[in-house]
N, C-alpha and C positions, 0 to 999 in steps of 0.2 A: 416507744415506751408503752407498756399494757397496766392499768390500772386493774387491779382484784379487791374485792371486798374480803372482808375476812368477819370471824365469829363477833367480833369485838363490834359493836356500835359505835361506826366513827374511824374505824381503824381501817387505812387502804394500804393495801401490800404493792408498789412500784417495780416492777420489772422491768428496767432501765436496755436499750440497744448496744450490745456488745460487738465493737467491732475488733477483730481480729488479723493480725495477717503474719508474716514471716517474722515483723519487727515486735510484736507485740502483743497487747489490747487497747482499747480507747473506749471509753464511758465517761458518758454528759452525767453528773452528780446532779445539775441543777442548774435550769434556764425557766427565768421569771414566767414567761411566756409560753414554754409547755404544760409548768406547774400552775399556771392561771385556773386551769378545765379541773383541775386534782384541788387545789386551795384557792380557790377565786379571791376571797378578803384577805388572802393570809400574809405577812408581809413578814419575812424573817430577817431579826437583828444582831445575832450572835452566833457561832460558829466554835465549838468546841472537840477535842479531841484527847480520848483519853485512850491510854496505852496499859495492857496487862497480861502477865503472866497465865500461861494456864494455869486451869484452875480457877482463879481469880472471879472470882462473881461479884459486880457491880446491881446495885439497885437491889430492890424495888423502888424508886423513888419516881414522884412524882407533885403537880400541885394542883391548884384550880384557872391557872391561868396561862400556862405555857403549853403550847403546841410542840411538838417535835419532827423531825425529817431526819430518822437517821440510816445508816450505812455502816459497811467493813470496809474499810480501806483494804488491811492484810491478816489473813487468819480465819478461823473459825469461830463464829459464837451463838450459842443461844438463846433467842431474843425472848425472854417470858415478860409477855403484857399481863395487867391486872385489871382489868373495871373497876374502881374506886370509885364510880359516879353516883348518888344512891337514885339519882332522878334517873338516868340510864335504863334501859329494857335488855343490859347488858350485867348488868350491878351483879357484882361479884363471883363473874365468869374471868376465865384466863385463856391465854390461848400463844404456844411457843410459836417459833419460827427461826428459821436456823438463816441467818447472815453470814455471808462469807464470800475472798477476795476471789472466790473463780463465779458463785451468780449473780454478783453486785446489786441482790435485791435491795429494798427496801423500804423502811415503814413509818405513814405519817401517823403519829400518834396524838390524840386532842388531851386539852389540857383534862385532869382528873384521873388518867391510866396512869397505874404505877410501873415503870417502863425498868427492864434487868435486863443484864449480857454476862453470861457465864463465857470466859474464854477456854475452847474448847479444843481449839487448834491455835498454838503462840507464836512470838507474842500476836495481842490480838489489839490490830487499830482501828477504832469504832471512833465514826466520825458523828456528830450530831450540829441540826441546825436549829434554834428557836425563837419564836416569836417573841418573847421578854428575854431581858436580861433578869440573871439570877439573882434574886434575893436569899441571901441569910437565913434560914430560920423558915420561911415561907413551904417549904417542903413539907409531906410527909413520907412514910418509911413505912412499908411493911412488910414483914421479917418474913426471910425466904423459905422460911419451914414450916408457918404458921398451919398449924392443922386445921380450921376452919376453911383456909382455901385448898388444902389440898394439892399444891404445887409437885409435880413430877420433874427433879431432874436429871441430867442423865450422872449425874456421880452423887456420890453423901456425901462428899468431904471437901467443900469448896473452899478457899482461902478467901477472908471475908472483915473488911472492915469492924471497927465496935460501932458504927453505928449501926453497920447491917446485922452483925451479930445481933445486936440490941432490938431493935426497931422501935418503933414509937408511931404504931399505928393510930391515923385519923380516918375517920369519917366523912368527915365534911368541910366545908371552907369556914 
């Protein structure tokens, strides 16, 4: 596994060992004890998977207290991070990254990044792991066209929740 920094403060891009042969691939998602050297405190307690259409863009969502580890199981997507942190030397930078089932990268996100996956190639399963379980309400949103960030993606017209349509951009915890 090779660990990469990326733009984001906090953010490690995982590029997991792919092995290959006549019958297949085979990729380690996650062993406590590789991930030790990548999240030493980090202890993950939930395990979610959500499945979408192309098109389909998920997120920006994000809170002040969950970590993430996520992946593509099957498909194409891309991954647009947000810096939400204001304390951050990153604060209100973004930065994509494309996830998908043939380079099984992927990205541990700290709590405070508004984390999306447009599916780009479908359908698209995007596995994610976190350190809290979800609360209600605890989240916040910011809307994936907001012109202050300046968000690039690669279509206009993505299919999109009313919350995401909406958003209900926060600041701070």
């Amino acid at each position: 596994m090779r660990i990469e920094a990326t733009q984001l403060h906090g953010v490690k891009l995982i590029v997991p060992e792919v092995f290959t042969d006549h019958r297949g691939r085979y990729v380690e998602l996650f062993d406590t004890a590789k991930y030790r050297d990548v999240c030493p405190d980090l202890e993950f307690v939930q395990d979610d998977v959500s499945v979408s259409h192309e098109r389909v863009l998920r997120g920006l969502h994000g809170d002040w207290a969950t970590t993430k580890l996520v992946s593509v199981f099957h498909g194409e997507g891309y991954a647009l991070l947000a810096d939400n942190r204001p304390e951050s030397p990153t604060y209100r930078l973004w930065q994509a990254f494309t996830l998908s089932d043939s380079n099984h990268h992927q990205l541990l996100i700290p709590a405070g990044i508004g984390n999306s996956v447009l599916a780009v190639r479908g359908p698209l399963v995007y596995w994610y792991k976190q350190n809290t379980h979800f609360v209600p309400g605890r989240q916040f949103t910011i809307r994936w066209d907001d012109p202050e960030w300046g968000f690039r993606w690669p279509i206009e017209d993505p299919i999109l929740s009313a919350r995401d349509l909406q958003g209900d951009y926060v600041t701070s915890s």
